[in-house]
KEMARMI-343273 format. One record per residue (C-alpha): residue number from 1; x negated, y, z negated; residue in three letters. Coordinates in pm, 1 decimal, always signed. Each point is the difference from the previous one (the first is absolute). Example, Ala and Ser with C-alpha at 12.3 -4.5 7.8 and 13.67 -1.06 7.14 Angstrom:
BEGIN
(1; (-1230.0; -450.0; -780.0); 'ALA')
(2; (-137.0; +344.0; +66.0); 'SER')
//
This chain:
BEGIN
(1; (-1721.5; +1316.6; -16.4); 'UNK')
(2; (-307.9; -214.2; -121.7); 'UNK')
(3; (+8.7; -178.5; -340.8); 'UNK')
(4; (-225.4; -175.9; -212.2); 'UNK')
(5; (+217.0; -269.8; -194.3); 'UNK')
(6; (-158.3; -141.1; -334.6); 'UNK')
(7; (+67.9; -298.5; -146.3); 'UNK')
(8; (+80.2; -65.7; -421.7); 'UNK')
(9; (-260.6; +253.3; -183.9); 'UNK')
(10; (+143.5; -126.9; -348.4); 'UNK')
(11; (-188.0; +229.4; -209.0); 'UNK')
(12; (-307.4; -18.8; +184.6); 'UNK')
(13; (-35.5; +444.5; +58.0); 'UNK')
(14; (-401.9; -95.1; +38.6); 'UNK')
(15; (+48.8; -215.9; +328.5); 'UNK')
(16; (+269.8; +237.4; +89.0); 'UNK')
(17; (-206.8; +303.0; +31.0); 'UNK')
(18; (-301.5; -181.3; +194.0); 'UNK')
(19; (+245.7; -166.9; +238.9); 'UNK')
(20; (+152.4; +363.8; +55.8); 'UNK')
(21; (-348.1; +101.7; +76.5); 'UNK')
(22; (-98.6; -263.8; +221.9); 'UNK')
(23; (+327.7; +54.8; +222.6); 'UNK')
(24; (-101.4; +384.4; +58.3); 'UNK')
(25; (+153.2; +208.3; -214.9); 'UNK')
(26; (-112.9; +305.7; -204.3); 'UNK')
(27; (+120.7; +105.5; -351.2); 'UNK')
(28; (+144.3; +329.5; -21.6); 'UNK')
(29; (+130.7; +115.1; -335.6); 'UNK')
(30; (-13.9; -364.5; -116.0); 'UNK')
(31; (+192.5; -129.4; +284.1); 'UNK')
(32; (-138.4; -214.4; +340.3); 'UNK')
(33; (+68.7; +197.9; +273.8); 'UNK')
(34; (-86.7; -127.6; +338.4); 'UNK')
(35; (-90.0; +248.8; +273.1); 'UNK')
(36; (+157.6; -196.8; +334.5); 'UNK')
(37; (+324.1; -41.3; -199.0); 'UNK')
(38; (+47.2; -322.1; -80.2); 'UNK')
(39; (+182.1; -110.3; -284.3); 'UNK')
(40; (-31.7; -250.1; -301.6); 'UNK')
(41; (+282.4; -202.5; -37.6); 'UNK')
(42; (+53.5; -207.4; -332.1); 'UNK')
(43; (+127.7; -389.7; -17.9); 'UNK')
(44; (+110.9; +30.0; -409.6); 'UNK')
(45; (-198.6; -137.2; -273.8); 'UNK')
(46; (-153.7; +289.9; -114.8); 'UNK')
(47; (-12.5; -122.3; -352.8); 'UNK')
(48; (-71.9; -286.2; -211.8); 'UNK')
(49; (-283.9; -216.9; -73.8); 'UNK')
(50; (-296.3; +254.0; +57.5); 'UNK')
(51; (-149.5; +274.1; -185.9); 'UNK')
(52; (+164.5; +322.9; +125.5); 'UNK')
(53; (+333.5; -89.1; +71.8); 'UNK')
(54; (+146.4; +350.0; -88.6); 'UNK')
(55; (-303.0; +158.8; +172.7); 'UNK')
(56; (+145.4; -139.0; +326.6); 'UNK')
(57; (+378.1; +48.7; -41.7); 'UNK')
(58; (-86.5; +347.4; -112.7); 'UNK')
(59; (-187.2; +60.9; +354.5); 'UNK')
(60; (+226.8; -195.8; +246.0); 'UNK')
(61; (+291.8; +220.9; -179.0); 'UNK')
(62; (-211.1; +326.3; +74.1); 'UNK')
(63; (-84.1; -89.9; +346.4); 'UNK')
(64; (+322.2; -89.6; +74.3); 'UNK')
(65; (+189.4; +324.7; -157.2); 'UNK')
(66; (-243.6; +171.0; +226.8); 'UNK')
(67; (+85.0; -190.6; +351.5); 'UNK')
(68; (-366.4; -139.0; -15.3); 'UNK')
(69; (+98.5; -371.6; -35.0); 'UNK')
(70; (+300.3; -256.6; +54.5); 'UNK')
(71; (+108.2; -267.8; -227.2); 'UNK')
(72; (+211.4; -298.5; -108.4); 'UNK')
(73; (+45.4; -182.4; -300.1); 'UNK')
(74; (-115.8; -307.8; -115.3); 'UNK')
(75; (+138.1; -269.5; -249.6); 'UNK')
(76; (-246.0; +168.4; -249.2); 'UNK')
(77; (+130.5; +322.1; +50.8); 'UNK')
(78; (+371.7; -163.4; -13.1); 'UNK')
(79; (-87.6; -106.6; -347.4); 'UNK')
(80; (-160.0; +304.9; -126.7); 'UNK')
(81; (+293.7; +209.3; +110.7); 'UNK')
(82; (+236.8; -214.0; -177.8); 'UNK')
(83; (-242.4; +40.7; -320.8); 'UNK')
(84; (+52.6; +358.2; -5.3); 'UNK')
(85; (+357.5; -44.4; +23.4); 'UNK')
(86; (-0.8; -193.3; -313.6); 'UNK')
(87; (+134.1; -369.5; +190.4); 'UNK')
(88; (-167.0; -299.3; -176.4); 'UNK')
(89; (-250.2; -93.4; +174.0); 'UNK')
(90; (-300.9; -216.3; -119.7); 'UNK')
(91; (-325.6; +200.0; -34.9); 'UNK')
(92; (-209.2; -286.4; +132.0); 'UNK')
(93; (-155.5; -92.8; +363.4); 'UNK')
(94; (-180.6; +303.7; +39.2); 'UNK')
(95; (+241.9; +258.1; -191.6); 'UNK')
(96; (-177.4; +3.3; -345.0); 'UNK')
(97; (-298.2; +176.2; +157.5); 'UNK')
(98; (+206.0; +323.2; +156.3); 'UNK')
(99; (+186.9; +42.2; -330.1); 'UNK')
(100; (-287.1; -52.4; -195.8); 'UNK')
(101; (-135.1; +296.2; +174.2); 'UNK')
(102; (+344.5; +163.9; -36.8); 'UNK')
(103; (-23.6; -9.4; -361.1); 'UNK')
(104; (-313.2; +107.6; -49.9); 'UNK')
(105; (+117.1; +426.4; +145.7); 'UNK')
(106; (+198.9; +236.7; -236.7); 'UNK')
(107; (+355.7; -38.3; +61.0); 'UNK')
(108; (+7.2; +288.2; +251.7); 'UNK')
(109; (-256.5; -105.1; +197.0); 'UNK')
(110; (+200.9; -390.2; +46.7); 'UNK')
(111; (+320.7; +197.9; +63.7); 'UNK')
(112; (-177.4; +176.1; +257.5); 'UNK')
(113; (-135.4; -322.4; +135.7); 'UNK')
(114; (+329.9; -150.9; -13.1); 'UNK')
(115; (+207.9; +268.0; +207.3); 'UNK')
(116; (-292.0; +29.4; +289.0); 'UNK')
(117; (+31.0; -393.6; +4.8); 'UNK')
(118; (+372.0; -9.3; +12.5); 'UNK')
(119; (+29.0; +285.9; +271.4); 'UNK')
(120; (-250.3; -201.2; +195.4); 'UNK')
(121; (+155.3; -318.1; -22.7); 'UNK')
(122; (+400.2; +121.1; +45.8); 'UNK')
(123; (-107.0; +210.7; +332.6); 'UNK')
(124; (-173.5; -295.2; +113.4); 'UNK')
(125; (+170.4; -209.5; +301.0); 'UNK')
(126; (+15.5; -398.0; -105.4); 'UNK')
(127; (-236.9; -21.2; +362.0); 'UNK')
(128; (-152.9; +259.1; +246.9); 'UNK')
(129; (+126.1; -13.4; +351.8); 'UNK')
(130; (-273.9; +188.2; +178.7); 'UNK')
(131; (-98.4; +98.7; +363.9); 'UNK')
(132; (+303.8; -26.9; +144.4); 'UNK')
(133; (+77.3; -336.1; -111.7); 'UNK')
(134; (-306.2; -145.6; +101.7); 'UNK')
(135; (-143.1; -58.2; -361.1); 'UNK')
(136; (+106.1; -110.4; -347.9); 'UNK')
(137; (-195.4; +61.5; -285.0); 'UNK')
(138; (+196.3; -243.8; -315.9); 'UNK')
(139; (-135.1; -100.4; -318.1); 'UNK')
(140; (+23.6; -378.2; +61.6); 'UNK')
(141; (+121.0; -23.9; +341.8); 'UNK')
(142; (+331.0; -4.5; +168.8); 'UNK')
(143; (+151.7; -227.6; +247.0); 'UNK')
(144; (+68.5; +131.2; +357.6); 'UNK')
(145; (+335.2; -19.5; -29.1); 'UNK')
(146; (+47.2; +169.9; -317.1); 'UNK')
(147; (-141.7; +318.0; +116.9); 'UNK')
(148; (+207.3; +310.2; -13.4); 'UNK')
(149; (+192.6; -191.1; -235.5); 'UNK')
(150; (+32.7; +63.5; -414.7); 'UNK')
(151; (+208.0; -201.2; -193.6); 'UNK')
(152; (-150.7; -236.0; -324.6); 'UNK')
(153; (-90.5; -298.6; +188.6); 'UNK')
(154; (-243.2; +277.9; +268.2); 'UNK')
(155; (-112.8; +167.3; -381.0); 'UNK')
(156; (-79.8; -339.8; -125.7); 'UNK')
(157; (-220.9; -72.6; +312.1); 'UNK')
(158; (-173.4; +300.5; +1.9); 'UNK')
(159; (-70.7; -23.7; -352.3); 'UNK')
(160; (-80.4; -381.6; -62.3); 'UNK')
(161; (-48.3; -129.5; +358.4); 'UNK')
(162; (+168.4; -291.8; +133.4); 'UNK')
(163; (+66.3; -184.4; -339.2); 'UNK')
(164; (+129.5; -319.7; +2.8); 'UNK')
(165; (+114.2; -11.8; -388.9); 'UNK')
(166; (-190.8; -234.9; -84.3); 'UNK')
(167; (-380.0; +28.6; -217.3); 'UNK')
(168; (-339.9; -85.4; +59.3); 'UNK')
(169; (-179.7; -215.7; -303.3); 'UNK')
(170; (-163.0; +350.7; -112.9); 'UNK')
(171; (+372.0; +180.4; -23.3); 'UNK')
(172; (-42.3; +183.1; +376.7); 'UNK')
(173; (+292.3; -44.7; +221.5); 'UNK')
(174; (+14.3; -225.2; +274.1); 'UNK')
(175; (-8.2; +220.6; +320.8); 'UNK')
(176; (+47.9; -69.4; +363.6); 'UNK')
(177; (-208.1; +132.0; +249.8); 'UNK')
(178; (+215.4; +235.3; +205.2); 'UNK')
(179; (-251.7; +105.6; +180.7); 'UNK')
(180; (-63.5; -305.0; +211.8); 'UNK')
(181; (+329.0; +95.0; +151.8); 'UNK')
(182; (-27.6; +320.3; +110.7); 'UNK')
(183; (+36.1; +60.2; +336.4); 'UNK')
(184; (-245.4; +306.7; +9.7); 'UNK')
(185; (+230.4; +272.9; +144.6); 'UNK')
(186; (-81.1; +211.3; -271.9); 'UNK')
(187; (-330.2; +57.5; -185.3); 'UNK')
(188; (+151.2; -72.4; -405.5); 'UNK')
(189; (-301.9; +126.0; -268.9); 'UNK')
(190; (+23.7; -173.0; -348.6); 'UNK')
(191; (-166.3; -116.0; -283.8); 'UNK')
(192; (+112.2; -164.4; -331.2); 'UNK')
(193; (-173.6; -333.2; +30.5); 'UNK')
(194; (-379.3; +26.0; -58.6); 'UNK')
(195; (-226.4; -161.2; +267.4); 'UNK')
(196; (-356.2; -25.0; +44.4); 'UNK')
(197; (-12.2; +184.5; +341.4); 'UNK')
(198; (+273.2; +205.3; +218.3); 'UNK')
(199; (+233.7; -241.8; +121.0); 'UNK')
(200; (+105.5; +101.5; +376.7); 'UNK')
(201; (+284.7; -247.2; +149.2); 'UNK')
(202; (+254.1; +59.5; +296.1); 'UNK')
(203; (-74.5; +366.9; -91.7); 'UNK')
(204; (+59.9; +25.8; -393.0); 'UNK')
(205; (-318.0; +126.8; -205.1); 'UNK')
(206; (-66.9; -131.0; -375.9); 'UNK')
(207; (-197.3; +271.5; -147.1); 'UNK')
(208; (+31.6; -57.2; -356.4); 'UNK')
(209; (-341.2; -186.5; -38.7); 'UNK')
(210; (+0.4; +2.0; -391.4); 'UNK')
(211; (-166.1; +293.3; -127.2); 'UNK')
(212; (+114.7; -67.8; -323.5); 'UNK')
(213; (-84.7; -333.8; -31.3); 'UNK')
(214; (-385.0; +84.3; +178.5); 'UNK')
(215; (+24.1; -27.4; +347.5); 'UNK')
(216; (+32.5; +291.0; +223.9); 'UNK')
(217; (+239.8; +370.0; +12.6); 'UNK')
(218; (+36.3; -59.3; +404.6); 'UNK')
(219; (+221.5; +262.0; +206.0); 'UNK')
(220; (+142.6; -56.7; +368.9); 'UNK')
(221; (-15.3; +306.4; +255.4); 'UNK')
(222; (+263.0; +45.6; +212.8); 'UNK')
(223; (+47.5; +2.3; +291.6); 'UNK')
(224; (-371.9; -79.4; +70.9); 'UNK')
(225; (+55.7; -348.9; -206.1); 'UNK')
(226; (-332.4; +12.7; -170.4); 'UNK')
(227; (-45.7; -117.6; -361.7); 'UNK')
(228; (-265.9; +187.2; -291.6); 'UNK')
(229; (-13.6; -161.9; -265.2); 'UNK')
(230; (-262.8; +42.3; -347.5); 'UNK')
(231; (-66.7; -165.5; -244.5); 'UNK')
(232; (+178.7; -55.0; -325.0); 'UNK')
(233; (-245.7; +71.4; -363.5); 'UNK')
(234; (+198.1; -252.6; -189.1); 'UNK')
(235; (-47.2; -365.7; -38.5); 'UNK')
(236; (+89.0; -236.9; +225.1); 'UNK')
(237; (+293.7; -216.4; -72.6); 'UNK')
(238; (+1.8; -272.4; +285.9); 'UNK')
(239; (+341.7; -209.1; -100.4); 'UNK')
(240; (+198.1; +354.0; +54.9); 'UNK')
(241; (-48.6; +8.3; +366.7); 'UNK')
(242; (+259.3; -232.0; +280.7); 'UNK')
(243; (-164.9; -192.8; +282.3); 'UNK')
(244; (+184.9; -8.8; +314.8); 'UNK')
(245; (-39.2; -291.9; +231.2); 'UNK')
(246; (+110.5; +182.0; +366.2); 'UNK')
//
């Protein structure tokens, strides 16, 4: 099997659909369909931030029910589950935008939203183990020797990245880069932390390059390891993107 892995869309349906186009596939009955049978896989953070948040979770839950697409969640989708089960969380960091949009539908149409959303996101594995082991598609990355493993500290990882605990001056955690380390046995997929361009090291990809915040919707196709990326419509916000030094 082929896939086409996108990073964080956050909202951003517009970028979505063009990046969709630009990797070969053809809408039928509102859904991408690509005629050598590859298959989109999605990283998490389908919400928050951007314009069309439900838009997007409304798709990926569509394409998915219909064994069109793979995906994983992401801290943002974490969060937004736990919303709709009525936890207290803080509507803040991204959040206020989806349920803005949530309470602007009839109360039908947001329970509707609200069980595709929660079927998605319970069916979904914490991390995709694909082709035989050879690839791992996780939200924020995983550490070698974590995979195939799923207790809170792996969750936590997957989620956050390799947080240290402590905070940046602007509130971000603190976050070691795992990826320096890995030995490269295994191709591991992830997004999470926004970057200007794909970052490829000892064979882990980047692709979220900050859609949201007006860089680029980018998408890695495996196995041929080529990246598409296009560009985002919304302004560019240069002190949300990490620089690596490798």
């Amino acid at each position: 099997m082929k896939f086409d892995i996108i990073g964080d869309i956050h909202g951003c349906y517009e970028e979505y659909k063009e990046l969709v186009k630009q990797l070969g596939y053809e809408w039928n009955n509102h859904l991408p369909v690509h005629k050598d049978d590859r298959k989109l896989v999605f990283l998490g953070d389908l919400m928050d931030r951007g314009p069309e948040s439900l838009k997007v979770m409304e798709h990926v839950y569509e394409l998915v029910q219909n064994d069109l697409a793979l995906y994983s969640p992401g801290n943002h989708c974490n969060k937004l589950y736990r919303y709709f089960l009525g936890r207290n969380v803080q509507v803040q960091h991204g959040l206020e935008t989806t349920v803005a949009e949530l309470n602007a539908l009839s109360p039908a149409e947001r329970q509707s939203v609200r069980e595709h959303f929660c079927t998605l996101y319970e069916n979904a594995p914490l991390y995709l183990h694909l082709d035989h082991g050879k690839l791992v598609v996780a939200h924020a990355g995983i550490r070698e020797d974590y995979v195939g493993q799923y207790h809170n500290k792996v969750k936590t990882f997957v989620l956050y990245g390799d947080i240290t605990g402590k905070s940046n001056p602007d509130g971000t955690p603190v976050r070691r880069d795992w990826a320096k380390k890995h030995s490269g046995k295994i191709t591991i997929v992830y997004g999470h932390t926004p970057v200007e361009e794909v970052r490829h090291i000892h064979n882990t990809w980047n692709i979220d390059t900050g859609c949201v915040f007006g860089g680029k919707l980018s998408a890695l196709r495996y196995p041929e390891m080529e990246t598409i990326s296009v560009p985002s419509s919304l302004p560019f916000v240069p002190e949300k993107f990490r620089t690596f030094h490798d």
